[in-house]
C-alpha positions in Angstrom: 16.7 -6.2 -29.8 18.4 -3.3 -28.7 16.0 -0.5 -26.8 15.7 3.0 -27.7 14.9 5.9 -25.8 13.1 8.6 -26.0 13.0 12.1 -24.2 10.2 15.1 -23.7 10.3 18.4 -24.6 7.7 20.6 -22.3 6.4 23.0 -24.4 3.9 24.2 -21.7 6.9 24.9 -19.4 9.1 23.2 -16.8 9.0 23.2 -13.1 10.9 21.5 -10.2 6.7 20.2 -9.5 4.3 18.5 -11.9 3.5 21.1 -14.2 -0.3 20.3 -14.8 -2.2 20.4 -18.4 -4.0 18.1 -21.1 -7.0 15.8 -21.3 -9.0 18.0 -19.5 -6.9 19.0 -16.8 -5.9 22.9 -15.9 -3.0 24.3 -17.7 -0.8 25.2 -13.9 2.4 27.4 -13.8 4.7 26.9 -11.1 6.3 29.6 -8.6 9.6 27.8 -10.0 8.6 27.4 -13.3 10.8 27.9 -16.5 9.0 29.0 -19.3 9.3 27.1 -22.7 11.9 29.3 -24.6 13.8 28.1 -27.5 17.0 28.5 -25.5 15.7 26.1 -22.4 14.2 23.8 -25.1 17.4 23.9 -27.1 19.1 23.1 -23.8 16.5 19.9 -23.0 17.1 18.9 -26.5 20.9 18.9 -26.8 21.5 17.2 -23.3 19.1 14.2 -24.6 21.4 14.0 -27.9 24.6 13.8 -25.8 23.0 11.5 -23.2 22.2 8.8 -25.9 18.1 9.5 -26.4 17.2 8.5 -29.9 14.4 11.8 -29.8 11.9 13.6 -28.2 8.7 13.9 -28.0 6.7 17.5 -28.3 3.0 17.1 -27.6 -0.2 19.2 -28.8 -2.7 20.9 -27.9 -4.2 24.6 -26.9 -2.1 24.1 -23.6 1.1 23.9 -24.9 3.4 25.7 -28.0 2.6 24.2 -31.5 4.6 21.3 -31.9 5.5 21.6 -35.7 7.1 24.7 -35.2 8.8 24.1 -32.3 10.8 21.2 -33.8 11.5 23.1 -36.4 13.5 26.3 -34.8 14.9 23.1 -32.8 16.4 21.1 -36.0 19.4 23.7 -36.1 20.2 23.4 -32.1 20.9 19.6 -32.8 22.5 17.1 -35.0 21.1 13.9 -34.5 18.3 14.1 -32.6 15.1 13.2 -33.9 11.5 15.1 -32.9 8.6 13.2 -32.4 6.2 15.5 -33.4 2.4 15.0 -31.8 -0.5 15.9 -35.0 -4.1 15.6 -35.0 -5.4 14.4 -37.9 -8.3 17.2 -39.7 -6.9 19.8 -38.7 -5.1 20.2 -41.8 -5.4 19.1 -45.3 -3.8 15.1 -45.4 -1.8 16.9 -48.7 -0.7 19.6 -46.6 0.5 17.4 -43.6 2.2 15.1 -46.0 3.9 18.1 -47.3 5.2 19.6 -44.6 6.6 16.2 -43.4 8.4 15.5 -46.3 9.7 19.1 -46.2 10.7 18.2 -42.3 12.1 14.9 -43.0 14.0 16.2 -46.1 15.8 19.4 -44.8 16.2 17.9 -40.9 18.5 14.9 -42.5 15.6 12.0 -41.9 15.0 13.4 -38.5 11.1 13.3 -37.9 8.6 10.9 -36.1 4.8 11.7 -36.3 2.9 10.7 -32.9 -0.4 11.2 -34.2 -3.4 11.9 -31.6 -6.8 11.4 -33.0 -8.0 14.2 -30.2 -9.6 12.6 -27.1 -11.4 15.6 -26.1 -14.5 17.0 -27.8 -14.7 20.7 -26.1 -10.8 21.2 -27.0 -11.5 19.9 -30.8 -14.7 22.1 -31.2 -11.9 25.0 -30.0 -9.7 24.3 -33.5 -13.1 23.9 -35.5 -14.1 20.1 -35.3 -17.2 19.1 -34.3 -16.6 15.6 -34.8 -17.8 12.6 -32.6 -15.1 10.7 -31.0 -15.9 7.4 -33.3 -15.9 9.7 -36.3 -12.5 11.2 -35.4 -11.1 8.2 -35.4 -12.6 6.8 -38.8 -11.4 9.9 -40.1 -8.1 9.4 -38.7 -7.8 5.8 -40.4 -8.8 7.9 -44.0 -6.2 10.1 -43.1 -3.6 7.9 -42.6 -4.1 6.2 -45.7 -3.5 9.2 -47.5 -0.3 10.3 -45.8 0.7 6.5 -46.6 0.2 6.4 -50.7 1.1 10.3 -51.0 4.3 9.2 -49.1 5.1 6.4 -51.9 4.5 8.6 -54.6 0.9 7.7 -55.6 -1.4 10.2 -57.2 -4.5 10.2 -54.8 -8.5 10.3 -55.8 -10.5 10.0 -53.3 -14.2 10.3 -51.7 -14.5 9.1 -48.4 -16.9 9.7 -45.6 -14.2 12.8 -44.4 -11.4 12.9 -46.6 -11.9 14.1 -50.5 -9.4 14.6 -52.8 -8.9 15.1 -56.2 -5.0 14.8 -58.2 -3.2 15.2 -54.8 0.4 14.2 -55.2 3.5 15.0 -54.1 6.5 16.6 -56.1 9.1 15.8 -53.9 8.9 12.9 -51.3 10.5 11.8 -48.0 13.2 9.2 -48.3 12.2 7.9 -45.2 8.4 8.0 -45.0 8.1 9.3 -41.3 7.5 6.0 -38.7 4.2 6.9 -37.4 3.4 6.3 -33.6 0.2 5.4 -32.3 -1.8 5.4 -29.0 -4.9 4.9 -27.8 -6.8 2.2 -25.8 -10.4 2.0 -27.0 -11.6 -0.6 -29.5 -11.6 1.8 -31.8 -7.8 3.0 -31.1 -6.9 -0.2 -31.4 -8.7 -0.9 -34.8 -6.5 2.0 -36.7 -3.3 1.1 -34.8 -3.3 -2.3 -36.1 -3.9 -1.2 -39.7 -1.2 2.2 -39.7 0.9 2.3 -36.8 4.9 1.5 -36.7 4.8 1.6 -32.4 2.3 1.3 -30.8 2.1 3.1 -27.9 0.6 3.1 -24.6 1.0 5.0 -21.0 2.4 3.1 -18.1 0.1 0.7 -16.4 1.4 -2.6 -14.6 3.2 -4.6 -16.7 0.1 -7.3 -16.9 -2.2 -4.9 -18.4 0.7 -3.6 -21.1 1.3 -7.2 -21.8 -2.8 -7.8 -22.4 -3.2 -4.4 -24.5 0.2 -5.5 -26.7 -1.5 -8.9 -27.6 -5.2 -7.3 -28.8 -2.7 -4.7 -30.7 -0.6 -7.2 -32.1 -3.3 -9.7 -33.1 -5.5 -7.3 -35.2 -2.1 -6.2 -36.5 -1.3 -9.9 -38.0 -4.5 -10.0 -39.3 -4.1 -7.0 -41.5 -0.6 -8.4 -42.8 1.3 -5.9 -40.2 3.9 -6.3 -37.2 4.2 -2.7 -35.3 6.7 -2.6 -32.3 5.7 -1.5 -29.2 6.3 1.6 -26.9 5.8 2.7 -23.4 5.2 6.8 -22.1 6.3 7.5 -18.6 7.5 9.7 -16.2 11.0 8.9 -14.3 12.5 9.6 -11.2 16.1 8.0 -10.7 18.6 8.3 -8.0 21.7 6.9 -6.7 19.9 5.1 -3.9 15.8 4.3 -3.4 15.7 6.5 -0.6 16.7 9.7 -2.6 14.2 8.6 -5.5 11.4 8.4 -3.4 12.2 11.9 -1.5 12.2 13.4 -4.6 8.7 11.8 -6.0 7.6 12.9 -2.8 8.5 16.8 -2.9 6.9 17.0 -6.3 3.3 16.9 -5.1 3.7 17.5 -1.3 2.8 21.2 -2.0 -0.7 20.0 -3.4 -3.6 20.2 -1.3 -6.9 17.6 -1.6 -9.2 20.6 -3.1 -6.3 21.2 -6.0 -6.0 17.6 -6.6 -9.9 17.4 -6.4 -10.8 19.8 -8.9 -8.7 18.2 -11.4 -9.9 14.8 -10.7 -13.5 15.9 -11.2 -12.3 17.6 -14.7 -9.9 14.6 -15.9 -13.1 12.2 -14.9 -15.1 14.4 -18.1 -12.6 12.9 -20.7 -13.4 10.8 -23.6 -10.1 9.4 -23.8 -10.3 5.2 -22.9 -6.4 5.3 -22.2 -7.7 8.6 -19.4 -10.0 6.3 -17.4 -7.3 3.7 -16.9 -4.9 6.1 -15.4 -7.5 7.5 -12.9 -8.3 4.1 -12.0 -4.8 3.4 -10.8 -5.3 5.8 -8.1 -9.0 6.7 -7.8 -7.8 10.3 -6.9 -6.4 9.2 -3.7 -2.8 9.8 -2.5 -3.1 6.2 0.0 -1.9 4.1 -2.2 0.8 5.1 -5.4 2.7 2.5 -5.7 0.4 0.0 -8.1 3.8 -2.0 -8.9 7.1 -2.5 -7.4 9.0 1.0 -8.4 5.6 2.7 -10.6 4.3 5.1 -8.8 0.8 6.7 -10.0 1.4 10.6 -8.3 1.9 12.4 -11.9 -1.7 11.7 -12.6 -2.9 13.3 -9.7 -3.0 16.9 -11.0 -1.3 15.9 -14.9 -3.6 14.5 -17.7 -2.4 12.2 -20.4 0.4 10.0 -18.8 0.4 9.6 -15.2 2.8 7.1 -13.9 6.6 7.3 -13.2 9.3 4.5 -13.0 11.1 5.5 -9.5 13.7 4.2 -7.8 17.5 3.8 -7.4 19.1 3.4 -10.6 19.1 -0.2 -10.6 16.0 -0.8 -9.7 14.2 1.7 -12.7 16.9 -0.6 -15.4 15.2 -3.7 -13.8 11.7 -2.4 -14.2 12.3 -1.5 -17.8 13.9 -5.2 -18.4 10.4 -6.1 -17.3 8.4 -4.0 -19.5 11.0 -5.3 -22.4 10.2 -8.8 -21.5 6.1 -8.5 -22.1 7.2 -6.3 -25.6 8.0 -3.1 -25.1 11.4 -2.2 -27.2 10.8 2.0 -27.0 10.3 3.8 -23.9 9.4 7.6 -24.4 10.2 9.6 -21.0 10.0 12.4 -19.5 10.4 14.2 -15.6 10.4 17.1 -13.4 12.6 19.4 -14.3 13.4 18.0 -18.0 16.5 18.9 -17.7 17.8 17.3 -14.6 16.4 14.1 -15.0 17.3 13.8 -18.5 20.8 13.7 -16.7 19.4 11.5 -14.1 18.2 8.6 -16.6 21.1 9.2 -19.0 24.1 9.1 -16.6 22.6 6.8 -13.8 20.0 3.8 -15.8 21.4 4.1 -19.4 24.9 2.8 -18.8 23.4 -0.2 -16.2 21.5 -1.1 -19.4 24.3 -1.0 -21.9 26.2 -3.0 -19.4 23.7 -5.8 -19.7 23.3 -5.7 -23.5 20.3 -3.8 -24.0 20.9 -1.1 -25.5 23.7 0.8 -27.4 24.0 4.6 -27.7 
């Protein structure tokens, strides 16, 4: 099977250093930074077109710009591209969001993804009204889902669930496709709505051991419910021509932090709810001794970034033979980003892609 890639688009801003935010974690702004405007955006998301990327992924969240509307002033700047739009289930009406995907998927040409985050922080949800329990938010998400799923294939909906009630809700005009919906999330719960509603599956960059072990508890409760998702991967990358430039430049992007910076976000990404959260912090423990958890992943992103934390770096070679590994426990998408978006998009895309297309694996 033929991997696809995907890229980022940083709608908190851009820097030439970790730009900090999510899952707890202070919302930083860089001396260099380059705020998200639709021209630098636009510019991110037509160099990941040209380079080969399949789409790119927009997070959400009250520390970035919404990602619906984004994509959407973005559509216009691109032909082919497709936006993996992050939405959190409640916040909207199910009939609503299935409306306004169709509405995306129709006038974009087919080009929309849904990442859906179930919300791994309570004191950011109270923020946009819910006041749900993180077991709740994710029964609700599985209600959810369903909906989205028979409004997609144009079934008149009645329901009365525990969170979702509707009465007559239909759709006049549907998408042709349904959006593919991407999933994440690592506790039992996550995994439990994955297998029943998720396309990918997708989980941040650990050692390729723990990927494999999460892919096989996925994929087993997935068989069970009559389903076979594919699997993804979410990292950062740093890629030069040689290993000795890759590392410099992994190095510069957090040798301007100092222990109290990287501290004070430890001790606030420690409060998290999120299961997937925990396992990043554990790769380092807050400590900048020891990075490297596997040959060419590196663990500094997490030090002062929440949500994914781990980078592929190396020379060019070396990051296409650490994705061949990731492809051999299951992973077929990789969804990346790096510091500045820009840059490495050109990085990845000039330097790794065309090793890979070399040795068969994937085709722009």
């Amino acid at each position: 099977m033929s991997l696809t890639f995907h890229w980022f688009l940083p709608t908190s801003g851009d820097a030439r250093d970790v730009v900090g935010g999510g899952h707890g974690a202070p919302a930083t702004a860089s001396t260099r930074g380059r705020p998200p405007t639709l021209e630098y955006l636009g510019q991110i998301a037509r160099s990941a077109e040209q380079l080969g990327f399949a789409g790119a992924l927009t997070p959400t969240g009250s520390w970035c710009e919404d990602a619906w509307l984004t994509t959407a002033m973005l559509v216009e700047a691109t032909k082919r591209l497709k936006f993996l739009v992050a939405v959190r289930p409640g916040l909207v009406s199910p009939t609503l969001a299935a409306q306004m995907a169709s509405t995306f998927q129709r006038l974009s040409g087919g080009r929309l993804l849904l990442n859906v985050v179930t919300g791994g922080e309570a004191d950011e949800q109270r923020g946009y009204g819910d006041f749900l329990d993180k077991d709740d938010r994710y029964a609700r998400c599985d209600e959810y889902l369903s909906v989205l799923s028979d409004l997609w294939r144009g079934r008149t909906v009645d329901v009365d669930g525990r969170f979702v009630r509707l009465s007559g809700a239909r759709l006049s005009r549907l998408p042709d496709p349904p959006p593919e919906i991407y999933f994440g999330g690592s506790s039992p719960a996550a995994v439990e709505v994955a297998a029943r509603h998720a396309d990918v599956y997708l989980t941040w960059g650990e050692p390729p051991d723990a990927v494999a072990a999460k892919f096989a508890e996925v994929r087993s409760r997935a068989e069970a419910a009559g389903r076979a998702p594919r699997f993804g991967l979410r990292a950062h990358v740093i890629t030069r021509d040689t290993a000795e430039d890759a590392w410099a430049a992994a190095h510069r992007l957090i040798a301007g932090l100092d222990a109290r910076t990287v501290a004070a976000v430890q001790e606030q990404l420690a409060r998290s709810e999120s299961e997937g959260q925990r396992r990043m912090l554990a790769l380092h423990n807050g400590s900048t001794a020891k990075l490297e958890i596997f040959p060419n992943l590196w663990a500094g992103i997490g030090l002062v970034r929440g949500g994914a934390g781990t980078a592929f770096v190396g020379s060019h070679h070396a990051v296409a033979d650490l994705i061949e590994t990731y492809h051999q426990v299951g992973v077929t998408e990789f969804v990346l980003s790096g510091y500045p978006h820009l840059e490495e998009a050109y990085w990845f895309g000039e330097g790794v892609l065309p090793i890979l297309r070399a040795r068969g694996r994937w085709s722009p």
